[in-house]
Backbone as XML, in Angstrom:
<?xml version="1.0"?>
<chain id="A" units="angstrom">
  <residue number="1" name="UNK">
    <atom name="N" x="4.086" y="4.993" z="-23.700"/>
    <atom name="CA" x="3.424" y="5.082" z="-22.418"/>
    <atom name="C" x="3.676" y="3.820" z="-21.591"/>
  </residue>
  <residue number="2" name="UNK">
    <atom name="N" x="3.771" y="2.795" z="-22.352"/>
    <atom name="CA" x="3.887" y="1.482" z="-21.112"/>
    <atom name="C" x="5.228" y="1.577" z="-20.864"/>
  </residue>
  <residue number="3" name="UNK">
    <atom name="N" x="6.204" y="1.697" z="-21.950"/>
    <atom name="CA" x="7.753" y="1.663" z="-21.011"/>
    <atom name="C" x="7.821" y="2.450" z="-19.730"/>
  </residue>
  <residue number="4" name="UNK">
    <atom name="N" x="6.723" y="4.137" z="-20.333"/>
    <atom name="CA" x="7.014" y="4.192" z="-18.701"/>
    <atom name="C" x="6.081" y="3.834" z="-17.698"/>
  </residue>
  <residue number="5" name="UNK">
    <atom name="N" x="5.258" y="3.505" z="-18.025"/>
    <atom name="CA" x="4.367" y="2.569" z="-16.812"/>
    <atom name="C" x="5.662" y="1.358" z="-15.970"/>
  </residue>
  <residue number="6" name="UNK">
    <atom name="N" x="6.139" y="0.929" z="-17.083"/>
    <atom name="CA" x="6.999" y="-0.199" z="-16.756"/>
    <atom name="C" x="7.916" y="0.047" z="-15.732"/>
  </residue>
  <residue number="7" name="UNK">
    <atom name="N" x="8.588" y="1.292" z="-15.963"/>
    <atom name="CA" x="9.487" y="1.968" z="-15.118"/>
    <atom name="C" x="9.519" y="2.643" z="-14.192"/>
  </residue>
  <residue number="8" name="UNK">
    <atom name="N" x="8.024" y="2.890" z="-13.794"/>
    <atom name="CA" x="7.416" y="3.283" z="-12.518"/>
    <atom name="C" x="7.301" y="1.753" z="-11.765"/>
  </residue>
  <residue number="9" name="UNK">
    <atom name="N" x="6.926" y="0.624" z="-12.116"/>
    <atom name="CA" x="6.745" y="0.107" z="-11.500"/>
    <atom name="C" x="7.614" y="-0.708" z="-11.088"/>
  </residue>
  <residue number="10" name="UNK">
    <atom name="N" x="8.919" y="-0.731" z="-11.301"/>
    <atom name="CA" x="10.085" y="-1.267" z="-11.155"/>
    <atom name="C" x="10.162" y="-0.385" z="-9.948"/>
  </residue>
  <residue number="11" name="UNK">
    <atom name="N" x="9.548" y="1.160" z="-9.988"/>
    <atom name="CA" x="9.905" y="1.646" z="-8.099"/>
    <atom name="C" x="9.578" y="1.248" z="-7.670"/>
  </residue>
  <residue number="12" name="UNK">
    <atom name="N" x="8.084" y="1.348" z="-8.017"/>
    <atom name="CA" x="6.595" y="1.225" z="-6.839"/>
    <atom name="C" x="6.120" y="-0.023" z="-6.322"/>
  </residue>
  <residue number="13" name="UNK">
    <atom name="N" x="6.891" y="-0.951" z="-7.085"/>
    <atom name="CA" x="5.805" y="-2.442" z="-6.813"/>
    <atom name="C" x="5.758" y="-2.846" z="-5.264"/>
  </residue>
  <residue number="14" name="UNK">
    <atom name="N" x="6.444" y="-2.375" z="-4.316"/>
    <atom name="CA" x="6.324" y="-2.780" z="-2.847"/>
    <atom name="C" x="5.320" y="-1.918" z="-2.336"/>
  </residue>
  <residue number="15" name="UNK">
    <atom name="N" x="5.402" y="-0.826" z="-2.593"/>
    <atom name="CA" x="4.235" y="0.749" z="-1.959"/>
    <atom name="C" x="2.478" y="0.065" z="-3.076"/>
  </residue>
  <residue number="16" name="UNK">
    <atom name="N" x="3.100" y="0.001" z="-4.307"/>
    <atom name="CA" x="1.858" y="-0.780" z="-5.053"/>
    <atom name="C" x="0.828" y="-1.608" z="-3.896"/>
  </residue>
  <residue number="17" name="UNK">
    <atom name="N" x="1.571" y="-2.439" z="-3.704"/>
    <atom name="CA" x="1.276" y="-3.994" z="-3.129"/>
    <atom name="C" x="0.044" y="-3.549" z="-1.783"/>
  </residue>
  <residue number="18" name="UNK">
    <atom name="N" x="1.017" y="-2.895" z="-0.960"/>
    <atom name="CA" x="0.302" y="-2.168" z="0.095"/>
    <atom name="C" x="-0.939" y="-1.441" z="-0.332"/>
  </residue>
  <residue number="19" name="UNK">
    <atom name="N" x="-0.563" y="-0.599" z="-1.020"/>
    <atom name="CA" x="-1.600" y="0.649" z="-1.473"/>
    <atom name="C" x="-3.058" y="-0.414" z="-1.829"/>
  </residue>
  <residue number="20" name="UNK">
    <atom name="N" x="-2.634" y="-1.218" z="-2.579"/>
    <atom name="CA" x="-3.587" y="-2.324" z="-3.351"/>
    <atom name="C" x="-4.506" y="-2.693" z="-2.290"/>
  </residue>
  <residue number="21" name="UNK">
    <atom name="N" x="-3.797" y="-3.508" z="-0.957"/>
    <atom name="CA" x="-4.144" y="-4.300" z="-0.259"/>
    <atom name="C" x="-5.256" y="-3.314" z="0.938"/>
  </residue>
  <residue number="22" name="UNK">
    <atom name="N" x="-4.355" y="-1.899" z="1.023"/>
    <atom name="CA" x="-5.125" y="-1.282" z="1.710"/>
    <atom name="C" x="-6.554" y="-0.752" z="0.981"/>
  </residue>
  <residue number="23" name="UNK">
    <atom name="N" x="-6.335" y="-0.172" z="-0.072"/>
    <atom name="CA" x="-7.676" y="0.013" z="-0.810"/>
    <atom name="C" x="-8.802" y="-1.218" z="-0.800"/>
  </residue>
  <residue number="24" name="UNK">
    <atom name="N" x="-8.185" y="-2.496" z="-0.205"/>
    <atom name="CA" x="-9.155" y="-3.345" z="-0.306"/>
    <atom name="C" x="-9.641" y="-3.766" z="1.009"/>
  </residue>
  <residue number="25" name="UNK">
    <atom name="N" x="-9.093" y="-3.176" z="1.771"/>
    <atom name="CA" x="-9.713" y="-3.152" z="3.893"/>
    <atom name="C" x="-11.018" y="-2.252" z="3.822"/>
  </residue>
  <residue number="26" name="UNK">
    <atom name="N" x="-11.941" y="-3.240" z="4.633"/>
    <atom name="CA" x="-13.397" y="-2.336" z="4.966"/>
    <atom name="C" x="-13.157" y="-1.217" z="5.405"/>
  </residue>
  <residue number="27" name="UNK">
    <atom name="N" x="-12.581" y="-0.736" z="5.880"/>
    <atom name="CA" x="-12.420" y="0.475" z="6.404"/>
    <atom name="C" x="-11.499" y="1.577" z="6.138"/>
  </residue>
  <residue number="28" name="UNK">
    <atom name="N" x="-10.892" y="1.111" z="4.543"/>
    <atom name="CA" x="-10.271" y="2.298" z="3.583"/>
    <atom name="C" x="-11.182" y="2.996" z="3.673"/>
  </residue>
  <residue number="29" name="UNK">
    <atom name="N" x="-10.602" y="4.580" z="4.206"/>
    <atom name="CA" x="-11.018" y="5.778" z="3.613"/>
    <atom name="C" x="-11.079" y="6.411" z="2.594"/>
  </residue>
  <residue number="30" name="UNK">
    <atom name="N" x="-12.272" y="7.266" z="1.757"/>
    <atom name="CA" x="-13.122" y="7.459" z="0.762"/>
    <atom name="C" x="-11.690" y="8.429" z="0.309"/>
  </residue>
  <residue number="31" name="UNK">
    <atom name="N" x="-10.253" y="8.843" z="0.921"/>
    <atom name="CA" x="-9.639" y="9.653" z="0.512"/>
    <atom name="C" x="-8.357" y="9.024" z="-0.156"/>
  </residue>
  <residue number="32" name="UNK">
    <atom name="N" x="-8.644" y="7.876" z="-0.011"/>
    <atom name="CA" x="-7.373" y="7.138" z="-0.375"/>
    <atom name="C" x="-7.977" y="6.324" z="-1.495"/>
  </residue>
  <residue number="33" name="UNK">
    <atom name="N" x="-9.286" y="6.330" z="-1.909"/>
    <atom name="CA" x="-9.788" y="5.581" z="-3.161"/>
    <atom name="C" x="-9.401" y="6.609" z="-4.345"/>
  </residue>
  <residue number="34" name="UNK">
    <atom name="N" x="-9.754" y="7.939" z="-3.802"/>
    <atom name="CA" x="-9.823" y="9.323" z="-4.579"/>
    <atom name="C" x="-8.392" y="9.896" z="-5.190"/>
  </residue>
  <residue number="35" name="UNK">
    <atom name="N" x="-7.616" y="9.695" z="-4.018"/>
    <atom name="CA" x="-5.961" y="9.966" z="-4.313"/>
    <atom name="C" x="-5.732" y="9.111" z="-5.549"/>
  </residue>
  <residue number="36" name="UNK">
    <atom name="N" x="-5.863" y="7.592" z="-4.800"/>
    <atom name="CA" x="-5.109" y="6.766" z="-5.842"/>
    <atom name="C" x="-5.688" y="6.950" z="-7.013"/>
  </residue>
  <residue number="37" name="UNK">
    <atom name="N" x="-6.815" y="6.887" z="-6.882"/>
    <atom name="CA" x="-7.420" y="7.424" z="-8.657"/>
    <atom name="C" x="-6.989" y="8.636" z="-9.125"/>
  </residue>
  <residue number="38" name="UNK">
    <atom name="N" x="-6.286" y="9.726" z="-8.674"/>
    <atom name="CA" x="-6.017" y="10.664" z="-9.348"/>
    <atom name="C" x="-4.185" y="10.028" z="-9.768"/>
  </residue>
  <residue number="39" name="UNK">
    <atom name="N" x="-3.807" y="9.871" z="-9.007"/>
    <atom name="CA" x="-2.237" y="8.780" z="-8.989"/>
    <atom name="C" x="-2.369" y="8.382" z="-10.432"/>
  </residue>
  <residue number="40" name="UNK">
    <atom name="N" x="-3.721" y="7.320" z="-10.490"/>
    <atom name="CA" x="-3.313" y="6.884" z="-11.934"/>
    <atom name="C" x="-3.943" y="7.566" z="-12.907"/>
  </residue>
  <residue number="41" name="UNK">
    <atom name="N" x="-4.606" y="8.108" z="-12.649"/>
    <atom name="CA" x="-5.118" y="8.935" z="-13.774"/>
    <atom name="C" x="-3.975" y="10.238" z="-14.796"/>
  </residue>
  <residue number="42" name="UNK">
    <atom name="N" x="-3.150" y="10.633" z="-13.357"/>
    <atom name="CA" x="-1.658" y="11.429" z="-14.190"/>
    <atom name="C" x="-0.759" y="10.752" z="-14.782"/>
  </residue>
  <residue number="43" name="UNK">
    <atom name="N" x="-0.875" y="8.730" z="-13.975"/>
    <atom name="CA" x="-0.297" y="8.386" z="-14.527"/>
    <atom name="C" x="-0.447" y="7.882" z="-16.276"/>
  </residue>
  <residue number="44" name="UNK">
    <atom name="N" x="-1.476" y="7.621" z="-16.231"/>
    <atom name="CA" x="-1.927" y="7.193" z="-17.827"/>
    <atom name="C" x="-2.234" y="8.249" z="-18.551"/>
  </residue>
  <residue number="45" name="UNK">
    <atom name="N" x="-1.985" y="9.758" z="-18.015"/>
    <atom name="CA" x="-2.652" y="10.518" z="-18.459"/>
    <atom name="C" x="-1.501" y="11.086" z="-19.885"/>
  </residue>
  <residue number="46" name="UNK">
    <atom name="N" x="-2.076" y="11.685" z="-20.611"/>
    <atom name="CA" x="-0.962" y="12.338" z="-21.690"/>
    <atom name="C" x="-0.197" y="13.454" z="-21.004"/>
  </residue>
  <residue number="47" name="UNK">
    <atom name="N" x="-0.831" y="14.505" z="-20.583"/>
    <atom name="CA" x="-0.133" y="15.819" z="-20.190"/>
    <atom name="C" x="0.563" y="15.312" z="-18.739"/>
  </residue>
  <residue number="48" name="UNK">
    <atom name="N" x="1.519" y="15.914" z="-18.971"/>
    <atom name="CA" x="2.426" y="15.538" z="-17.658"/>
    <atom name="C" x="2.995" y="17.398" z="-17.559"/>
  </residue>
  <residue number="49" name="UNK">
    <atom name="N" x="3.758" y="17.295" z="-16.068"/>
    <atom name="CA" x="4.360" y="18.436" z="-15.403"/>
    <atom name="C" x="5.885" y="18.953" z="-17.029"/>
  </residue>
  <residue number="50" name="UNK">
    <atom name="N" x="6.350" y="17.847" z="-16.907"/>
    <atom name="CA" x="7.559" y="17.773" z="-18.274"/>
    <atom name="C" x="7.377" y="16.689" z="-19.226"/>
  </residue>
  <residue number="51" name="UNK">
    <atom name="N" x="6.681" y="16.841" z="-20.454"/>
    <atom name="CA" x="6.519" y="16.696" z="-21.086"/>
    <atom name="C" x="7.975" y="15.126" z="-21.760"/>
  </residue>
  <residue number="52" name="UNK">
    <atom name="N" x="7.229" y="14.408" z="-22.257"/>
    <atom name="CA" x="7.886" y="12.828" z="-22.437"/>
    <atom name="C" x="9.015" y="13.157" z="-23.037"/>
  </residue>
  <residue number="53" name="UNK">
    <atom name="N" x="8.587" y="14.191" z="-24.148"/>
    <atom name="CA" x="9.798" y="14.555" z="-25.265"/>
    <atom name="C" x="11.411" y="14.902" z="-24.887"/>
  </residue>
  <residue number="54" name="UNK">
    <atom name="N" x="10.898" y="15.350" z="-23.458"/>
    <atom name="CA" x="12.136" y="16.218" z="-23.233"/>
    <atom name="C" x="13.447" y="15.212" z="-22.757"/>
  </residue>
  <residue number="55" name="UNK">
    <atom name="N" x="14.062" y="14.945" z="-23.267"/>
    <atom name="CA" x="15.268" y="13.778" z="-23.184"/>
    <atom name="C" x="15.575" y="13.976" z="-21.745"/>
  </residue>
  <residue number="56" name="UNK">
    <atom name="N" x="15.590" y="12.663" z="-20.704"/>
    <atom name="CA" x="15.681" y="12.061" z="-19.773"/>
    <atom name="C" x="14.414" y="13.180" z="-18.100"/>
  </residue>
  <residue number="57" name="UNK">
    <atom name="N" x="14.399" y="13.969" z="-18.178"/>
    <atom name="CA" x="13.555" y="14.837" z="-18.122"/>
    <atom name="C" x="11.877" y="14.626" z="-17.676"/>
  </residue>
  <residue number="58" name="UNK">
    <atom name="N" x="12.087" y="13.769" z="-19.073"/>
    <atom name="CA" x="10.543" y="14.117" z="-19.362"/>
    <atom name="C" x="10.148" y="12.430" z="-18.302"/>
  </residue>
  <residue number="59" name="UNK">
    <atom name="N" x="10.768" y="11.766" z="-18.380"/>
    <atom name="CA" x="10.582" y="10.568" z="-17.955"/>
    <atom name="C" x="10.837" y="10.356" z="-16.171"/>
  </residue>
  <residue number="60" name="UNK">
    <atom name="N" x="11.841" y="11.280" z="-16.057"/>
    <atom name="CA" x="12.549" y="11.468" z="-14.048"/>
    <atom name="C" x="10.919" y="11.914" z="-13.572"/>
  </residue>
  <residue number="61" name="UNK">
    <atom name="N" x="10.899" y="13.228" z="-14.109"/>
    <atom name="CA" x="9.747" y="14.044" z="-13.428"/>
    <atom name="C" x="8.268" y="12.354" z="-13.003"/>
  </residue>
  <residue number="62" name="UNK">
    <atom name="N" x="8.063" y="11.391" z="-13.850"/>
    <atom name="CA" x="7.057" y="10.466" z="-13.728"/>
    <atom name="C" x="7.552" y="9.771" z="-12.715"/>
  </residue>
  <residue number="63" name="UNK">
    <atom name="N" x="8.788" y="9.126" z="-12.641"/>
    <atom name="CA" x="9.635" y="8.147" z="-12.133"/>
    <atom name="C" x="9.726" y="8.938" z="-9.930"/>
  </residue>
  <residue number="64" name="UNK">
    <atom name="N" x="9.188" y="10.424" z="-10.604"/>
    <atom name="CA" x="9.574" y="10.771" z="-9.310"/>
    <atom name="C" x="8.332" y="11.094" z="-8.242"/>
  </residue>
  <residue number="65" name="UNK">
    <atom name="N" x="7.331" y="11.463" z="-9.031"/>
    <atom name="CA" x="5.657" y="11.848" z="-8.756"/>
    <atom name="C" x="5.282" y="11.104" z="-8.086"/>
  </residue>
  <residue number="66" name="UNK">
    <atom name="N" x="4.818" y="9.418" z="-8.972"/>
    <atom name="CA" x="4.301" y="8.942" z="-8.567"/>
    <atom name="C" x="4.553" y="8.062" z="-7.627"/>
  </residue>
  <residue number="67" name="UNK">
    <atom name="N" x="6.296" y="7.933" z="-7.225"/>
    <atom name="CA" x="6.522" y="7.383" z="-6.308"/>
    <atom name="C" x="5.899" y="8.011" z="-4.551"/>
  </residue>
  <residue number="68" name="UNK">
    <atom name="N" x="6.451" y="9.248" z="-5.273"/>
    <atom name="CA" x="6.132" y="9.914" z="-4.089"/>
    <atom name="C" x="4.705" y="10.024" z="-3.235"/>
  </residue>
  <residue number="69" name="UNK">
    <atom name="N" x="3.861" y="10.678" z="-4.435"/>
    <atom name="CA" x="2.127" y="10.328" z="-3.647"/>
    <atom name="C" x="2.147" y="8.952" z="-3.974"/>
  </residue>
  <residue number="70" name="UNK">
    <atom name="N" x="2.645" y="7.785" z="-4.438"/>
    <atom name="CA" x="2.176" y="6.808" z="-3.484"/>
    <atom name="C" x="2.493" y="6.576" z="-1.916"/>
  </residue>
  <residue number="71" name="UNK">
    <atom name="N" x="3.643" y="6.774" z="-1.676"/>
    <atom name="CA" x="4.279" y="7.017" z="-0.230"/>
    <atom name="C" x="3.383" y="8.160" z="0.444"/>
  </residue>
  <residue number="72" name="UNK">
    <atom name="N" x="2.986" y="9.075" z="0.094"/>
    <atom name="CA" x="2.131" y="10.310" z="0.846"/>
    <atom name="C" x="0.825" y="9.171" z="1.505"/>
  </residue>
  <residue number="73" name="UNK">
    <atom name="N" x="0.141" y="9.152" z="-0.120"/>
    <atom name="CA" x="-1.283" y="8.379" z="0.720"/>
    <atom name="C" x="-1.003" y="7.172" z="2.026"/>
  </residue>
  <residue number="74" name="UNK">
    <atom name="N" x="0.425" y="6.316" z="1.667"/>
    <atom name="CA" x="0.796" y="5.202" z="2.746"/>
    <atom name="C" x="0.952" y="5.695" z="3.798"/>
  </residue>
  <residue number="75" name="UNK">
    <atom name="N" x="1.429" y="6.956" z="4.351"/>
    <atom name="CA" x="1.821" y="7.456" z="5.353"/>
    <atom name="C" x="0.377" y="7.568" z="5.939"/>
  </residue>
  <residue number="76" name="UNK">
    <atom name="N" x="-0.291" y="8.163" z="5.562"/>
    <atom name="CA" x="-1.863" y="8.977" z="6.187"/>
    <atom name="C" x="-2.311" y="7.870" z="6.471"/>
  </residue>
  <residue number="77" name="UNK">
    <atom name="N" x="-2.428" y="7.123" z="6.155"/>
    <atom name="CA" x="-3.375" y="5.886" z="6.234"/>
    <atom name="C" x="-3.163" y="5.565" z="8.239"/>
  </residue>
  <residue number="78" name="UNK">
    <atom name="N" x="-4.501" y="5.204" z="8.652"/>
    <atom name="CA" x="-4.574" y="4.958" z="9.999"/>
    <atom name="C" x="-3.960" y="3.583" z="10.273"/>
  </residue>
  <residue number="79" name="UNK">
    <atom name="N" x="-3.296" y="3.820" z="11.949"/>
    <atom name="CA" x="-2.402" y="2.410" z="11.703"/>
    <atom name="C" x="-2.905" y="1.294" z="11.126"/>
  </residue>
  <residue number="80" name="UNK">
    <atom name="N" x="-3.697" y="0.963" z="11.912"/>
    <atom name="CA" x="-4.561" y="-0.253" z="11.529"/>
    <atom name="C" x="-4.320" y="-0.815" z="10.322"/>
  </residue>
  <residue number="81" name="UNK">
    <atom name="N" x="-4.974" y="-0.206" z="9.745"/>
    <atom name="CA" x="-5.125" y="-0.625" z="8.056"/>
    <atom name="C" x="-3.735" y="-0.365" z="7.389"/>
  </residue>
  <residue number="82" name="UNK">
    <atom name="N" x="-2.764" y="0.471" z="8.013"/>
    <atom name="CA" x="-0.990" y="0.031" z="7.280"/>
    <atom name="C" x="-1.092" y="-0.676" z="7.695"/>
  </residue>
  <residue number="83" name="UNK">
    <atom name="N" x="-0.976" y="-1.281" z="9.356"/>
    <atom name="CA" x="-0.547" y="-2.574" z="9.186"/>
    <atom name="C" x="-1.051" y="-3.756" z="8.718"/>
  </residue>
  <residue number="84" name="UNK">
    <atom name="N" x="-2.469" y="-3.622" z="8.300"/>
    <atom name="CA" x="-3.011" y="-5.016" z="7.500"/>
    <atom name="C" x="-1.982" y="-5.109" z="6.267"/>
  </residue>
  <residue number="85" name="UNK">
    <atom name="N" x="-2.046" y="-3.796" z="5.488"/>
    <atom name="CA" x="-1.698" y="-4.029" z="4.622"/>
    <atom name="C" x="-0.067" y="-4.194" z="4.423"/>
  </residue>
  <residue number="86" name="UNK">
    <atom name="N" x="0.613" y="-3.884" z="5.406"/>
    <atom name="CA" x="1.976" y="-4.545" z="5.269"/>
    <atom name="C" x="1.885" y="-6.181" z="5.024"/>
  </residue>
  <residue number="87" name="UNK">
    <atom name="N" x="1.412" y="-6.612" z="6.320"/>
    <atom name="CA" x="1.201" y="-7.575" z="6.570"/>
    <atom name="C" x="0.779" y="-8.595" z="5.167"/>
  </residue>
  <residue number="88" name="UNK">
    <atom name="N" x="0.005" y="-8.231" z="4.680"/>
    <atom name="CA" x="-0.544" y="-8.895" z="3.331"/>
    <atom name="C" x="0.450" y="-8.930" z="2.431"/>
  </residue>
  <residue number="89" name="UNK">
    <atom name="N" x="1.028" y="-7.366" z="2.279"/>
    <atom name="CA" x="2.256" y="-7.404" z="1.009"/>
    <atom name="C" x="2.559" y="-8.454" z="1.430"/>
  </residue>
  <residue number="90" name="UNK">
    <atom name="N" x="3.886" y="-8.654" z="2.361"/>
    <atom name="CA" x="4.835" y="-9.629" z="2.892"/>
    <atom name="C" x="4.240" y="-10.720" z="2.678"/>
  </residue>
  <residue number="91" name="UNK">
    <atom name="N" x="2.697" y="-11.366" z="2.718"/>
    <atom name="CA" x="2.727" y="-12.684" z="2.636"/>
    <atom name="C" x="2.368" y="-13.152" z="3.563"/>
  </residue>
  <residue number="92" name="UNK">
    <atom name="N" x="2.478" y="-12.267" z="5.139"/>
    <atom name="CA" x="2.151" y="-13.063" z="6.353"/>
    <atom name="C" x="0.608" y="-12.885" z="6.703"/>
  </residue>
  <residue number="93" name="UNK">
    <atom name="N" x="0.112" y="-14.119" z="6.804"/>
    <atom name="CA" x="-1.015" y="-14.273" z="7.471"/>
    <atom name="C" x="-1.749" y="-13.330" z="8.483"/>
  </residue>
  <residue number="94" name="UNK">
    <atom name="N" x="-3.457" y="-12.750" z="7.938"/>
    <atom name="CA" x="-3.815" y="-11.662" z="8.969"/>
    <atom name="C" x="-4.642" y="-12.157" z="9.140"/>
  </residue>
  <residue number="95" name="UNK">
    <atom name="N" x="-5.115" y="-12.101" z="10.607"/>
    <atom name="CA" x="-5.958" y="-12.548" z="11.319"/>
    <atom name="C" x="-7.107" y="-11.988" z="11.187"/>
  </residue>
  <residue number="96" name="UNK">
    <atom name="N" x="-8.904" y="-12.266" z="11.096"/>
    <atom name="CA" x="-9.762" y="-11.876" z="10.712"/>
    <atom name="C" x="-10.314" y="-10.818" z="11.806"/>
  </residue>
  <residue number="97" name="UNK">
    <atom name="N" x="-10.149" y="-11.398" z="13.208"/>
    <atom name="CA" x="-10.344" y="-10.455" z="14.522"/>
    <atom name="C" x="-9.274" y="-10.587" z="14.969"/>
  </residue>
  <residue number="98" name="UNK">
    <atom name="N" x="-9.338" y="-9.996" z="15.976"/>
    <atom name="CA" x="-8.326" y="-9.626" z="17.019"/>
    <atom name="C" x="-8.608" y="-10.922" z="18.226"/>
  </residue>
  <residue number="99" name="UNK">
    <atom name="N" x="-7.482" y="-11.072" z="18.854"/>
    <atom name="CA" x="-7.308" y="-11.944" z="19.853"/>
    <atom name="C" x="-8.786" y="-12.277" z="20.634"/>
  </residue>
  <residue number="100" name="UNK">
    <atom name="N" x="-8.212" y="-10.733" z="21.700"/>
    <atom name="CA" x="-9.167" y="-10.126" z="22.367"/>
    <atom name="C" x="-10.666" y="-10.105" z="21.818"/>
  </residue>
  <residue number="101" name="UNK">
    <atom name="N" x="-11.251" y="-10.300" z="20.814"/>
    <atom name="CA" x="-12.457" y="-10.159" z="20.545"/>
    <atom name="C" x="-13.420" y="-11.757" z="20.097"/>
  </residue>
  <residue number="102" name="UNK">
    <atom name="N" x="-12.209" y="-12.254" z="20.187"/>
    <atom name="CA" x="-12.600" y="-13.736" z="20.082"/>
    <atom name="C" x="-13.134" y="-14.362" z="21.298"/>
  </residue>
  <residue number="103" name="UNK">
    <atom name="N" x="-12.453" y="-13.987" z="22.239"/>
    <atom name="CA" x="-12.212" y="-14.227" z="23.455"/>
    <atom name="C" x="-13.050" y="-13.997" z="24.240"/>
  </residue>
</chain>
């Protein structure tokens, strides 16, 4: 199970990063806490769509899932909060308010 944890995350770690950062904005929606918990829950889960056994197979079908609804939930997400959370992946500094509200 961890090799392939391992090997999912050799996709995901940029969509990760985001997903992470956005789940942690006040104003993540209650649908993107729910997704991602089901995300990992198939991911750690035993039963899969193709089964581990099945030589190279069993491992694509994981490699391909969870990339994908992670990218689904990133898309939905209201701008705002993608762009915090780009912003954070990358490293660059986010501002607590807005210009305008300081002002």
């Amino acid at each position: 199970m961890w090799k392939r944890v391992s090997m999912i995350w050799l996709v995901v770690k940029g969509d990760a990063k985001r997903l992470w950062y956005a789940l942690g904005h006040p104003q993540s929606p209650g649908w993107l806490k729910a997704g991602t918990a089901l995300v990992l829950l198939y991911l750690v889960s035993p039963i899969d769509l193709i089964p581990d056994v099945v030589p190279i197979l069993g491992v694509v079908d994981d490699l391909v899932i969870v990339p994908m609804a992670i990218r689904w939930l990133l898309n939905r997400l209201p701008a705002n909060i993608r762009e915090h959370a780009e912003a954070r992946a990358s490293g660059k500094p986010v501002a607590a308010k807005p210009v305008e509200e300081v002002l």
